[in-house]
Each structure stands twice: as C-alpha cells, then as structure tokens.
C-alpha positions as CSV (number, residue, x, y, z in Angstrom):
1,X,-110.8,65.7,-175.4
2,X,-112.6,67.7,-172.6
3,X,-113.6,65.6,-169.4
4,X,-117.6,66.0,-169.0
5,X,-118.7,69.0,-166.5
6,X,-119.8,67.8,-163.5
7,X,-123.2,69.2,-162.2
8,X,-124.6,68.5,-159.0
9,X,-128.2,69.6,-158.0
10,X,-127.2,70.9,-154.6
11,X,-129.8,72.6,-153.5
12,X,-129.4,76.1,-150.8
13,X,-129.2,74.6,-147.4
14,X,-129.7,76.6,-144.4
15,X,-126.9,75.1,-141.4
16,X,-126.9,77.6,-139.3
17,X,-128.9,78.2,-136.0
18,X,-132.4,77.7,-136.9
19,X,-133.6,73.8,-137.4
20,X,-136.4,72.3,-139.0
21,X,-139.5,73.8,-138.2
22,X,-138.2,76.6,-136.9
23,X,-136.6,74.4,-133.9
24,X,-133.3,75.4,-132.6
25,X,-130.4,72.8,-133.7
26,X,-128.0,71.6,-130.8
27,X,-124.4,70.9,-132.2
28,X,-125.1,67.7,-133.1
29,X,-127.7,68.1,-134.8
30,X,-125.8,70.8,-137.3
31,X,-122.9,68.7,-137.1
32,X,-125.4,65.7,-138.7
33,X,-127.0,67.8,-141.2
34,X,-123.5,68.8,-142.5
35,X,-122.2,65.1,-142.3
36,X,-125.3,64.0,-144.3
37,X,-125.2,66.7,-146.8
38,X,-121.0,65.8,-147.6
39,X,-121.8,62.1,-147.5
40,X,-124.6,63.0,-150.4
41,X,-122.0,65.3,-152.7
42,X,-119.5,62.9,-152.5
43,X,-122.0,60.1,-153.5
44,X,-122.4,62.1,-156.6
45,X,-119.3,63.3,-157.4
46,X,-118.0,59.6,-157.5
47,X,-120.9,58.2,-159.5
48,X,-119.9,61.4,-162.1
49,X,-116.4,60.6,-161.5
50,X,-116.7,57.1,-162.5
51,X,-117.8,57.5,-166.1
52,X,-115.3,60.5,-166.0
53,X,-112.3,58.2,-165.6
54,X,-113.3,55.4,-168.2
55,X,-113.8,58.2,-170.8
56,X,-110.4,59.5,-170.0
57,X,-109.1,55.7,-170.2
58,X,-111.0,54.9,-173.9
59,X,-108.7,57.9,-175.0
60,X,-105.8,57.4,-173.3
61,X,-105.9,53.3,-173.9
62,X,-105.3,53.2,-170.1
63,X,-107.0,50.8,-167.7
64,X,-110.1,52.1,-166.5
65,X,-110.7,52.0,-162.5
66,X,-114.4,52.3,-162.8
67,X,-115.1,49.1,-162.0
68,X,-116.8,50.1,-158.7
69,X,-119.4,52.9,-157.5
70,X,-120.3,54.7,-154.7
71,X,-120.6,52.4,-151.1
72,X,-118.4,49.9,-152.6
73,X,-121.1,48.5,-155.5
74,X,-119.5,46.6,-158.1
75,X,-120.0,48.0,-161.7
76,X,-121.2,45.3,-163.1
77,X,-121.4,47.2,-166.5
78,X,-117.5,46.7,-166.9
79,X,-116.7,43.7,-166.0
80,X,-116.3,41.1,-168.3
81,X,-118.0,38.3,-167.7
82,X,-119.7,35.2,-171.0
83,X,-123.1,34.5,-171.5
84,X,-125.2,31.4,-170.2
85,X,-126.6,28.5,-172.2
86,X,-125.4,26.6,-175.1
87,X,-127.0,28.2,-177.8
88,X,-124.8,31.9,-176.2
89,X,-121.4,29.3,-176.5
90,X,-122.3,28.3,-180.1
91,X,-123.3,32.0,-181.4
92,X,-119.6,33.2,-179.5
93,X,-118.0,30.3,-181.6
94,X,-119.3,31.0,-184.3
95,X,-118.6,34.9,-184.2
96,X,-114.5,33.6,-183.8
97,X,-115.1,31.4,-186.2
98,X,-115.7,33.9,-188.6
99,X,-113.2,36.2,-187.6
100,X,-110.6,33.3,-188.1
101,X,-111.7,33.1,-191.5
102,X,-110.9,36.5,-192.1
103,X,-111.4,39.3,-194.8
104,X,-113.3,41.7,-192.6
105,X,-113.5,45.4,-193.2
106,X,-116.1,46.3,-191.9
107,X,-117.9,44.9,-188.0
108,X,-120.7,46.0,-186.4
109,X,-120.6,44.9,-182.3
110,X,-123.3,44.8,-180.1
111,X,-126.7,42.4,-178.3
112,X,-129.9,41.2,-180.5
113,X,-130.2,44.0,-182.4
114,X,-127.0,44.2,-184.2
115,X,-128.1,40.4,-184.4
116,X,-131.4,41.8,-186.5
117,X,-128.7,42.4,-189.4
118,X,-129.3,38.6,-189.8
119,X,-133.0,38.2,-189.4
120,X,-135.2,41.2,-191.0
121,X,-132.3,43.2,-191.5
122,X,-130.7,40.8,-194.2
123,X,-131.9,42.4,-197.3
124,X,-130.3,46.0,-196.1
125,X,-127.4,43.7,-194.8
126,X,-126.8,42.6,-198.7
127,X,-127.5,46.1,-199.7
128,X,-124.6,48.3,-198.1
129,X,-122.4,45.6,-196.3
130,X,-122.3,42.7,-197.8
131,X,-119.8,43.8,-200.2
132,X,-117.7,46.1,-197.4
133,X,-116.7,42.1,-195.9
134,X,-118.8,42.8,-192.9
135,X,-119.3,40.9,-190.0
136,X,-121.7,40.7,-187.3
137,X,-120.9,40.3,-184.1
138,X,-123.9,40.6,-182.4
139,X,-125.6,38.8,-179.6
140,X,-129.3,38.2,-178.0
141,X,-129.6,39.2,-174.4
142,X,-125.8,41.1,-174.3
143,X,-124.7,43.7,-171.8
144,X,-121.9,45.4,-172.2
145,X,-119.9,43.5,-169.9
146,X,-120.5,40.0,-172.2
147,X,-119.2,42.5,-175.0
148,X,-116.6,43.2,-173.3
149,X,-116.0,39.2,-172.4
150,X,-116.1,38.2,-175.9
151,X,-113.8,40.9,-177.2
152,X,-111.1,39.7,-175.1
153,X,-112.0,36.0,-176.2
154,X,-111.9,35.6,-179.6
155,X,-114.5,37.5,-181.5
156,X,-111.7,40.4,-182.8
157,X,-109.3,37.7,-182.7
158,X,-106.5,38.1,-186.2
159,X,-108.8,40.6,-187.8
160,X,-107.9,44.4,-188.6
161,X,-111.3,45.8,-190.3
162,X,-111.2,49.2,-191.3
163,X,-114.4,50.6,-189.2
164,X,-116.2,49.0,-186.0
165,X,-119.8,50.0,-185.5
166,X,-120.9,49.5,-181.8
167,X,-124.3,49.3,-180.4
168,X,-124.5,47.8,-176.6
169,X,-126.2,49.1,-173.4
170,X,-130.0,48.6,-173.5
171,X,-129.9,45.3,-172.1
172,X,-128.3,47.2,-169.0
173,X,-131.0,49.2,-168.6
174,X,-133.2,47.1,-165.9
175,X,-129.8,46.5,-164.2
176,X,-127.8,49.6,-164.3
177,X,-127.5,53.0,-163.9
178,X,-126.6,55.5,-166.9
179,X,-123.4,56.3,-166.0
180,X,-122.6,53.1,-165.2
181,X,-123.8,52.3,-168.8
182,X,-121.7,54.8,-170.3
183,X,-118.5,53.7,-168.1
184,X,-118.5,49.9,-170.0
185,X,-119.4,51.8,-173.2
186,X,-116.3,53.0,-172.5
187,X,-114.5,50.1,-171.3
188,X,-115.3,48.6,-174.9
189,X,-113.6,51.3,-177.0
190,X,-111.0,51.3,-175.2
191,X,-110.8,47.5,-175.8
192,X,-111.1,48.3,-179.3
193,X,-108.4,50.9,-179.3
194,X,-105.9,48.7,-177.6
195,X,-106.9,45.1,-180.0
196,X,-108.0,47.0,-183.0
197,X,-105.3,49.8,-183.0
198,X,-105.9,51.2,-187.2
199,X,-109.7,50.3,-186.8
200,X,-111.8,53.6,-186.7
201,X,-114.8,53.3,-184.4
202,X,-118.2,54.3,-184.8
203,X,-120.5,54.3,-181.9
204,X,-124.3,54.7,-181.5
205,X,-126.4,55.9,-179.7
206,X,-128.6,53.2,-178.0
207,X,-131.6,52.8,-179.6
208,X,-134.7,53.6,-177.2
209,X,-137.5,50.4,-176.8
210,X,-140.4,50.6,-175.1
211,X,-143.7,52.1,-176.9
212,X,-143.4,55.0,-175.1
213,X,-140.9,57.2,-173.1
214,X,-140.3,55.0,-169.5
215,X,-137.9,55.6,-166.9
216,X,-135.3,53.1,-168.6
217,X,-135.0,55.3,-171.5
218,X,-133.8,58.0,-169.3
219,X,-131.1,55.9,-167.9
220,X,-130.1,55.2,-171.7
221,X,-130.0,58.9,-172.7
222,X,-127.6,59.3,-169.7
223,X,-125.4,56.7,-171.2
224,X,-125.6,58.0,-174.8
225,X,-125.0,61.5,-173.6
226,X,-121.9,60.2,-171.7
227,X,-120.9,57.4,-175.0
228,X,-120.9,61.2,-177.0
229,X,-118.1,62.3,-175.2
230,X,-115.9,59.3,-176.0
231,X,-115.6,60.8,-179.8
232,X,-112.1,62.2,-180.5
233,X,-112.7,63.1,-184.4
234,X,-109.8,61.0,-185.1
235,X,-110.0,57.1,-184.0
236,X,-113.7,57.2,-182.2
237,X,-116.7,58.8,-184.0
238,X,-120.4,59.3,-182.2
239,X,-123.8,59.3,-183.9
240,X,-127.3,59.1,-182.7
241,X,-130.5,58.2,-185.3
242,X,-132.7,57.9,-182.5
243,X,-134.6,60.8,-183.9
244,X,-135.5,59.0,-187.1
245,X,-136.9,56.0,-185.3
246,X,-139.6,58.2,-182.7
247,X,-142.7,59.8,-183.2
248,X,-143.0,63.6,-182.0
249,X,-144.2,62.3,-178.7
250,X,-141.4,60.2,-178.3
251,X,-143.5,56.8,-179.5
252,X,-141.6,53.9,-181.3
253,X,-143.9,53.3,-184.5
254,X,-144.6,49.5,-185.4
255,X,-143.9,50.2,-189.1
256,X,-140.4,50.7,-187.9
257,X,-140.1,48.3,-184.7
258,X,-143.3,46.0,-184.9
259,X,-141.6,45.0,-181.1
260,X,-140.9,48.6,-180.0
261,X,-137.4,47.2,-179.7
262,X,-135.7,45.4,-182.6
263,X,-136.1,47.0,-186.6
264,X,-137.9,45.4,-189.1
265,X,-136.4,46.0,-192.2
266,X,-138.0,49.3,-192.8
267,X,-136.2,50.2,-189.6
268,X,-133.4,49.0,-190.8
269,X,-133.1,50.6,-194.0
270,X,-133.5,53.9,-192.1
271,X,-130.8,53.1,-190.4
272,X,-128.3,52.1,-192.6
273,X,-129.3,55.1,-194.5
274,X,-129.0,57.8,-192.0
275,X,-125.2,56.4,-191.1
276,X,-124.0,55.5,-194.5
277,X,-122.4,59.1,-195.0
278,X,-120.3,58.4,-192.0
279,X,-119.8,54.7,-193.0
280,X,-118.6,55.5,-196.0
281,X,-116.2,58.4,-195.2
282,X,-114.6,56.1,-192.3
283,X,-113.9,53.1,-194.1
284,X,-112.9,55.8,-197.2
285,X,-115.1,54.5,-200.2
286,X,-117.9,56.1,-202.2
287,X,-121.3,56.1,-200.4
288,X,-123.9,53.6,-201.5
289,X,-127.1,55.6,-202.7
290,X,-130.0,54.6,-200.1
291,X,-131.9,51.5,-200.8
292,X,-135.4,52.2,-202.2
293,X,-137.9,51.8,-199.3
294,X,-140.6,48.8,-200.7
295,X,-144.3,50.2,-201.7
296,X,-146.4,50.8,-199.1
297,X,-149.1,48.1,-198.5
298,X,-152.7,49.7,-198.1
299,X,-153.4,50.6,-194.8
300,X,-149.7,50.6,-193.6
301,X,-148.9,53.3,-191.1
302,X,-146.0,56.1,-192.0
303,X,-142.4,56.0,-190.6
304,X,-141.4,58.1,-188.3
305,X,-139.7,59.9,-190.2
C-alpha cells in the first residue's frame, strides 16, 4: 500500500534583500522570515505525517505513534478513552453482552447512526442482516477514541464475524481536525486487524450532516479521503455512498435524513442497498435483491437519488 503524497501549499517567497514594502531587511530580519517560514513547513509536514504513520500502522498491525500533533497537542482522536453517564455503561454492556452470546457474522461498529439500525433502520436491519447474525455495535455521541475504548473492552470480545462494517468520525468533527480524524480511523482497523485477525473490514465513508455544506463537512472529507487509503484489497475494504444521500448542491434531503444527520428508513434502505454488492462478496454469500422502497405518500419529496 502506497503512503499518501504529501502536498504542502508553500507559496513563492521572496528572502532575499528587499523587505516588505519594499524596505530593506537587516539580517535578522531575513533570518526571522526564514525561521518562521521552516517552523510553518514543519507544522505541516507533521500534521501530514501523523495520519501517514497510523495508515502505515493499520497495515502493518504495528502501534501507531500518532497520538500527538504538532506543538505537542494531544490527538485526542486516538486515544482510547469510555463514555459518560449510565445509560453509555448499560448500552457498552449490553454490546459485550451480545458478543458473549455469540453467533456473529456479520458487525457493523460505529456512534448513533450505526445505532439507527435499531430505531428507523430496523425494518432494513431484518431485511439484509438479520439473517447474516449481525450485531450492532453502535453508540450515541461516540468518537473514535470511545470506539476505540470499547474495542479493547469487551465489545469484540470471543467473536470472529466474518465482515466488520465501520462508521465513526463525525462526532469528531467540532473537536478535531481531519487528519486527526483519519489517524483514530486508523487506530480502529488496526485494532480490528490485531483482535479480529480472519474478519474482513469494510469501512465508510462518514456520512456528511448538516443541511448544507459547512466547514465541518470539510474536515470529514479530509478524514474519508485519508480512511480511503487504509484499503489494502485484501483484509480492509473502503466505500463511500455519500453521493446517494446529497442533492446536486450538496443538501441532505429530509426524505432521506428528516435530521440532516441520522437515516430514516428510506435512508437506510439506500444504504444497505448501495453496499450490499460488497457485503455480500466479503462475507461470500449470494446478494440479497434490494428491499422494495414503500409507496410514496402524496406530497412526499424525491430521494436524492
């Protein structure tokens, strides 16, 4: 697996004799502009760097050092660390609890919308999962460092499905940057990898929320984009739907996300649908034909799709 190109936006900077504004520059003040301008490249060849290394640790099951960023931030991204409040303890029990019962092929992981599977997204659940042994493993609020907390704590605990769907990151967004995203994206399939050895992994892309585009749904497509690079075409597979759940002008359309965040079932059907070729191949059964989408009520709007 290639490492991800590095590109910095550097961009022409004139050290030589003439200063700003056409003012001569003493030595000092040349020797400033050339401390400030390597003090900046190095900024961003660590923060690059950083999701660099825990790509090349997912693949190599090694232990990632990205657990810090440039000026000696902590990335809280990959650091495993539980939830608060009783009603996180009793869901995290209750995810072990089902993994200690066993007979789990398939498992998707991630926060609240993986949860959805159980709320609006039961009927689909039934449809193309129920009979795969799946498991849910999702929890409201998650980051991936929680993720990453409860896969070392139980959740994957005596289990050995065939295929792992993953889904965590958005919850980061307010909190993070993308490549520190994309580095405990990394961190968790490389805790898959090393628990889950024979499991093939499929990760996706984090959905978008918001009604329309913001600034935290660029720091998400900077953590997909580096979460892409994690797929080897043997153990870890990458595919993004996000296409199917936007408008042309990048909108999230109620009839798919009444929240702009978590599927309804419509949203969920699409879903499952547009991934069950790559379910199906993975965990090496036949693929399920796509549910039937429920009649239109008068007046409803059309997916995005």
């Amino acid at each position: 697996m290639k490492s991800p190109q590095m590109q910095l936006p550097i961009s022409k900077v004139d050290l030589g004799g003439a200063g700003w504004f056409g003012r001569e520059r003493s030595c000092l003040s040349n020797c400033s502009g050339r401390l400030v301008l390597t003090v900046w490249v190095v900024c961003c060849w660590a923060i690059a760097a950083s999701a660099d290394d825990a790509i090349r640790a997912a693949s190599l099951g090694e232990k990632t050092n990205a657990t810090t960023a440039p000026g000696g931030k902590v990335n809280t991204a990959i650091v495993p660390v539980p939830g608060g409040g009783d009603t996180w303890k009793a869901r995290h029990l209750a995810i072990n609890a089902r993994a200690k019962a066993g007979h789990v092929d398939l498992i998707y992981i991630g926060d609240s919308i993986v949860r959805s599977w159980m709320w609006d997204g039961t009927p689909v659940w039934d449809y193309y999962y129920a009979k795969r042994n799946g498991m849910i493993a999702g929890m409201t609020g998650d980051r991936t460092e929680q993720v990453l907390w409860r896969l070392q704590n139980g959740n994957i605990d005596g289990i050995s499905p065939k295929l792992a769907i993953v889904m965590i990151g958005q919850n980061n967004g307010p909190f993070n940057t993308g490549e520190e995203i994309g580095a405990g994206v990394a961190a968790i399939v490389q805790t898959l990898r090393k628990k889950l050895p024979e499991t093939k992994l499929l990760v996706l892309a984090i959905f978008p929320r918001g009604e329309k585009p913001t600034a935290e749904r660029a720091v998400l497509a900077k953590a997909n984009e580096i979460a892409s690079k994690l797929a080897d075409g043997n153990y870890v597979f990458y595919m993004d739907v996000n296409y199917l759940l936007l408008r042309p002008d990048g909108s999230i359309p109620a009839s798919l996300m009444p929240d702009f965040e978590h599927p309804n079932e419509e949203g969920h059907r699409v879903w499952a649908a547009a991934i069950e070729p790559k379910v199906a191949e993975l965990m090496g059964d036949a693929p399920t034909a796509e549910m039937p989408a429920k009649p239109k009520t008068k007046g409803a709007a059309a997916p995005a799709h």
